[in-house]
N, C-alpha and C positions, 0 to 999 in steps of 0.2 A: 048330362051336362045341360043348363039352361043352352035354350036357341041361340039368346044375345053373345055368348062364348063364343059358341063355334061360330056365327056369323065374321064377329073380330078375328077372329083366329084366321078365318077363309080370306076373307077383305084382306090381311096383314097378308098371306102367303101370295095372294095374284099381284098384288102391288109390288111385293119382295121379291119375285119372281113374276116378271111380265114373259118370260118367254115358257111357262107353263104349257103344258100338255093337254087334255081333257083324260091322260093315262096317267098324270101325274096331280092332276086334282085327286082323281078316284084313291091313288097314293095314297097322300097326302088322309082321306078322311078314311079309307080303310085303318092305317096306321092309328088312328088317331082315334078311332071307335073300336078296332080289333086289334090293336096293340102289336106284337111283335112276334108271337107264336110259330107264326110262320117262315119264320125267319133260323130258327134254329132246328138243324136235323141233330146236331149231337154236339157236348161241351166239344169236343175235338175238332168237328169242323167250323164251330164259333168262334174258336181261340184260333186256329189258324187264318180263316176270314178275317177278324181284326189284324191280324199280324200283317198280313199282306196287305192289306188296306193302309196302317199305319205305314209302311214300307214307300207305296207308291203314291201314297195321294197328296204328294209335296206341301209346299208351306205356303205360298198364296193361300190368303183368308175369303177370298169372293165379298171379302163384307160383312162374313157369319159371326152371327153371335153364338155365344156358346151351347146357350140353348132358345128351345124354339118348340114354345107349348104349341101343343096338336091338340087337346082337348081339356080339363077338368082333371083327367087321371094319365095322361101321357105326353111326352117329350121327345123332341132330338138332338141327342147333345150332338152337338158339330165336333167331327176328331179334330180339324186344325186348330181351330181355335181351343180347345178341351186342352190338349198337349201344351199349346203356345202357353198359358195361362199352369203350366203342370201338374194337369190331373193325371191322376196314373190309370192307366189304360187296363191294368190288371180288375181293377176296383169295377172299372167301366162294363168290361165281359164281364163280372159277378152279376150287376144290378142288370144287363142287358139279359143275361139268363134267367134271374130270377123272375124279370117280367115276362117273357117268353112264356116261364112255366106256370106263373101264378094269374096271373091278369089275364082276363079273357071278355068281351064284349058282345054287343049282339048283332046279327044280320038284320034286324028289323031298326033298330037304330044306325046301323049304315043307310039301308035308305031313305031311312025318314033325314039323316041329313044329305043325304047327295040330292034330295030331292028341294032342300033349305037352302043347298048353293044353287042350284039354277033359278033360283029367286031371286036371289043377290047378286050373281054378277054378270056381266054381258060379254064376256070373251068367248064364250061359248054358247051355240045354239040348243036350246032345249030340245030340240028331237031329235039330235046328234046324242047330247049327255043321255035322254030315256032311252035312247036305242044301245047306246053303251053297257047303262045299267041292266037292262033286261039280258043281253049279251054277258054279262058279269054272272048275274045269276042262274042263268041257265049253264055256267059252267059250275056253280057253287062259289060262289065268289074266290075267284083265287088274287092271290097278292100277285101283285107286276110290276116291273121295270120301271125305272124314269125311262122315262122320252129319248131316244137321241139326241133331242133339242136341247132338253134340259141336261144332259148328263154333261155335251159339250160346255154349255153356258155358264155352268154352275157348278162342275165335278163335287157331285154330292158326296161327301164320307162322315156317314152320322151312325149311330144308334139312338133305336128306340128304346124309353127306358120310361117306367113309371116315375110322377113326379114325385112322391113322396122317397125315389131313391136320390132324387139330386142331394139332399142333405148328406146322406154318404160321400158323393162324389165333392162336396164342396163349391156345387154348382148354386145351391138355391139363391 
């Protein structure tokens, strides 16, 4: 994905989210460079995660739009507003599976852009974010949590899904 992308995309999420993490930036461009893989151990416990998720993450909107490009080739469609607007949630787990198992990204383009956001923006200190990222990879980068801050602020409930599946879901 050109720089200037992911810069707006990064810019758009701290602004959209001031109460941000430096655990939910990394989020944020893991998701968005490394897609959603991580995220499925089996259809069975995908299909039951959405279920439960749909279940409890009530109908307050935060604001969210329905979706919310992360990069050039990925997306998070917001459940509340997805549902609000009735896309079917069935449709949602297909395309959130299939990006799982099909879409895959690189760790070298993870840091060359977590390395592009501390260029950009000043909520965060750059020997904090390097000391993160070196910390990230010396576990293999694994995928993490929102924040407490953010999960209170914001009760995120989205899937990632590639963008060329929005047109399935009626999102594009």
């Amino acid at each position: 994905m050109e720089r200037n992308s992911y810069r707006e995309i990064i810019q758009y999420q701290l602004t959209r989210y001031p109460g941000m993490q430096l655990q939910d930036l990394y989020k944020l461009i893991y998701q968005g460079v490394l897609g959603s893989s991580h995220a499925i151990n089996s259809v069975d416990a995908a299909e039951k995660w959405l279920s439960d998720e749909l279940l409890f993450m009530g109908t307050d909107s935060f604001g969210e739009e329905v979706v919310e490009k992360l990069s050039s080739h990925i997306a998070r469609v917001n459940l509340r507003p997805f549902v609000a607007d009735g896309g079917d949630p069935a449709l949602l787990l297909q395309s959130f599976i299939w990006t799982g198992r099909e879409y895959s990204g690189s760790t070298v383009d993870l840091i060359r852009t977590w390395d592009m956001a501390g260029e950009i923006q000043d909520l965060f200190q750059l020997s904090k974010m390097k000391s993160f990222i070196h910390r990230q990879e010396a576990e293999g980068f694994p995928a993490v949590h929102h924040s407490s801050i953010y999960r209170e602020l914001y009760r995120p409930a989205y899937r990632v899904v590639c963008i060329k599946e929005l047109k399935c879901l009626s999102c594009e």
